[in-house]
N, C-alpha and C positions, 0 to 999 in steps of 0.2 A: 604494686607491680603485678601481683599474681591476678588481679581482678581484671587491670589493664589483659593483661596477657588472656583471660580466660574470653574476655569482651571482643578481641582481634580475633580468635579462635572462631567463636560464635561466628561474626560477623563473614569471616573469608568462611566459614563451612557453608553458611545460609547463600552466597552469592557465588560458590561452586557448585551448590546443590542447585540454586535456579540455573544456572548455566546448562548443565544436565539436562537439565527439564524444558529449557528452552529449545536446544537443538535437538532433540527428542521431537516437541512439535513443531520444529519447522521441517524437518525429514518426515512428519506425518503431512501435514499441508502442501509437499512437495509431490504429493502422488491425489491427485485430486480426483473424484471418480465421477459418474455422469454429474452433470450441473441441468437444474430447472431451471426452467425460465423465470423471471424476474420482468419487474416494471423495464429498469435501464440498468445500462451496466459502467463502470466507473471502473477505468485504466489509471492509477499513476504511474509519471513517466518518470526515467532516471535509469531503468534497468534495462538489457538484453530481451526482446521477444514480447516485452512484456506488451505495447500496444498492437502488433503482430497477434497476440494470440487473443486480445479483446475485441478486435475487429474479425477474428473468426466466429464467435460468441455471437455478435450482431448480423454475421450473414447466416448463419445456422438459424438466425429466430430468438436469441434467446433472451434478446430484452427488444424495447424497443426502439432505446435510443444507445448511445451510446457518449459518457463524456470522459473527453483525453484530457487530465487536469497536472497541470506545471509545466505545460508546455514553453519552451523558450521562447521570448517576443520575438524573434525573428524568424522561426518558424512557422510557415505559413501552409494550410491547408491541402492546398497543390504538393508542397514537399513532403509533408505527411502520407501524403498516397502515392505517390511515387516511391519514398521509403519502403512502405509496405507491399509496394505492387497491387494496390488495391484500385477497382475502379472509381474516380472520382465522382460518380453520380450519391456514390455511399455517403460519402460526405457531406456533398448538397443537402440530401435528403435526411440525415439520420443522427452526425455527429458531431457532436457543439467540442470545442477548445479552449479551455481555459488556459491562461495564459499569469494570471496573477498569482495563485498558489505560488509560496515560498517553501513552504517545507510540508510537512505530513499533517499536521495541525488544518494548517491552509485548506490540505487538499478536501478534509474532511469539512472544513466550514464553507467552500466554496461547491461542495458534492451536496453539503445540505441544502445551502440554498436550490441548487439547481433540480434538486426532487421536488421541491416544496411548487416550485416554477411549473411542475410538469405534473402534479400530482402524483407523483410517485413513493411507494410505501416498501418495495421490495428490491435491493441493489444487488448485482454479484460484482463485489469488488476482486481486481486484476490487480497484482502485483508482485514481487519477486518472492519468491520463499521465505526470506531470510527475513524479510518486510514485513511480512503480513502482520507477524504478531502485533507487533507495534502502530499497525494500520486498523486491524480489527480495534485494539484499544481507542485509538483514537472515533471512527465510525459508530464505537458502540455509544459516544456523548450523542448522537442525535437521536433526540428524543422524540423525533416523528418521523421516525422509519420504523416499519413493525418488525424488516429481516434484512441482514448484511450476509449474502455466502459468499465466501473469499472462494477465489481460484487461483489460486499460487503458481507461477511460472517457473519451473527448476531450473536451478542453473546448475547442470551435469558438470561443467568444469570444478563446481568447487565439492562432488561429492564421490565418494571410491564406489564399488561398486557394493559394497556393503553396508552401505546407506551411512559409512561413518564421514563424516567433512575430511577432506585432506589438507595439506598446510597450507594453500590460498584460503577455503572454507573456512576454516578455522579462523585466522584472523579476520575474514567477514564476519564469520560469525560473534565474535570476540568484540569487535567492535559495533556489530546490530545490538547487542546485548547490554552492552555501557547506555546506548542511547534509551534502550525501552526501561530503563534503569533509572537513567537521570528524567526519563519524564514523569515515572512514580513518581517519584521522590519529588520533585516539582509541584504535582499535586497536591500532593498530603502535605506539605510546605506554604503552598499557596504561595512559591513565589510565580514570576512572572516569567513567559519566556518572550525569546525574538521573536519582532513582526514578521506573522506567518503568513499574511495576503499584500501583496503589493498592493500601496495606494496611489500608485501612477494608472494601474492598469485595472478597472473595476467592472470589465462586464464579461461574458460569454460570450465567444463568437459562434456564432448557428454555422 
C-alpha cells in the first residue's frame, strides 16, 4: 500500500507540476511580439479571432499564402470573407481552405502537405493560446519545414488581469491539458488515434 500510495503521490505531483508549467506557457505565447515573415501562414479554426487575426498576417505581407485548415464543409469562401469583413479578392488570390482536417493531427498532416505543394519551408502557425502548445507538438513531426513560429490569439475572457486564468480559463485550460497529455501518452504507447483527415473530403480549395 505504502509503495501504491507513494506511486499516486509521484504521479498527481508530476501532472500538477506540468500543469504549472503548461499554463505558465501558454500565458507566455499569449503575448506574441513582432512576427517575421514566413513562406505561408496556417490558421486552425475552432477558436474566437483566430482566422481574423491570420488574415491580418497575410494583408500586412507576412507570408505569402495563407491556409484556413478545418474548416466546415459547408462553409464556403464567400462566407469566410464576409465573416471576417475581408475583401474577397484576398481569397481569390492568396488563401486555400481546407476542409477535411478532423482534429489537430489532421491539421498538421494536411499543413504539411500543402507546404510541400507550395514549396514552402517557413509557417507562422495561428491559433488559440491554450492550443498552441499542443499544435506546435503536433507541426514539430514535419520533418520538412525548417521553422514553425506560432502566433497565439488571446482569449482575454479566460485570463484576470494578472495573467493568472479565471474559473472559465481554468477549466480550458484543465481540459487543453488532459488532451496534450493523452497525445503523449499515445505516442510513447504507439497506440492509435481517431481518423484525423476526412476521407470524403481529400483536396484543397485555392
Amino acid at each position: 500500500m505504502l509503495t501504491f500510495a507513494a506511486l499516486f503521490v509521484m504521479v498527481v505531483g508530476y501532472l500538477a507540476g506540468g500543469f504549472l508549467r503548461f499554463t505558465e506557457e501558454v500565458s507566455l505565447l499569449s503575448r506574441p511580439g513582432p512576427v517575421e515573415s514566413a513562406d505561408g501562414i496556417v490558421v486552425l479554426t475552432g477558436g474566437a479571432l483566430r482566422i481574423d487575426q491570420a488574415i491580418d498576417l497575410l494583408t500586412q505581407g507576412r507570408g505569402r499564402r495563407l491556409l484556413i485548415s478545418g474548416v466546415n464543409p459547408d462553409t464556403s469562401a464567400k462566407t469566410l470573407a464576409r465573416m471576417t469583413g475581408t475583401d474577397p479578392s484576398w481569397f481569390d488570390c492568396c488563401v486555400d481552405i481546407d476542409r477535411a482536417a478532423l482534429t489537430t493531427v489532421g491539421n498538421a498532416e494536411i499543413a504539411s502537405r500543402w507546404a510541400r505543394e507550395h514549396g514552402f519551408q517557413d509557417l507562422i502557425l495561428v491559433t488559440s493560446d491554450y492550443h498552441m502548445p499542443r499544435s506546435l507538438r503536433e507541426f514539430a513531426r514535419i520533418d520538412t519545414l525548417r521553422s514553425v513560429t506560432p502566433y497565439a490569439v488571446r482569449r482575454n475572457d479566460l485570463w484576470r488581469a494578472n495573467q493568472l486564468p479565471n474559473g472559465v480559463g481554468a477549466r480550458v485550460l484543465v481540459t487543453e491539458y488532459i488532451k496534450l497529455v493523452a497525445a503523449r501518452a499515445s505516442f510513447i504507447l504507439g497506440v492509435g488515434q481517431p481518423d484525423a483527415v476526412s476521407t470524403q473530403i481529400a483536396r484543397i480549395d485555392p
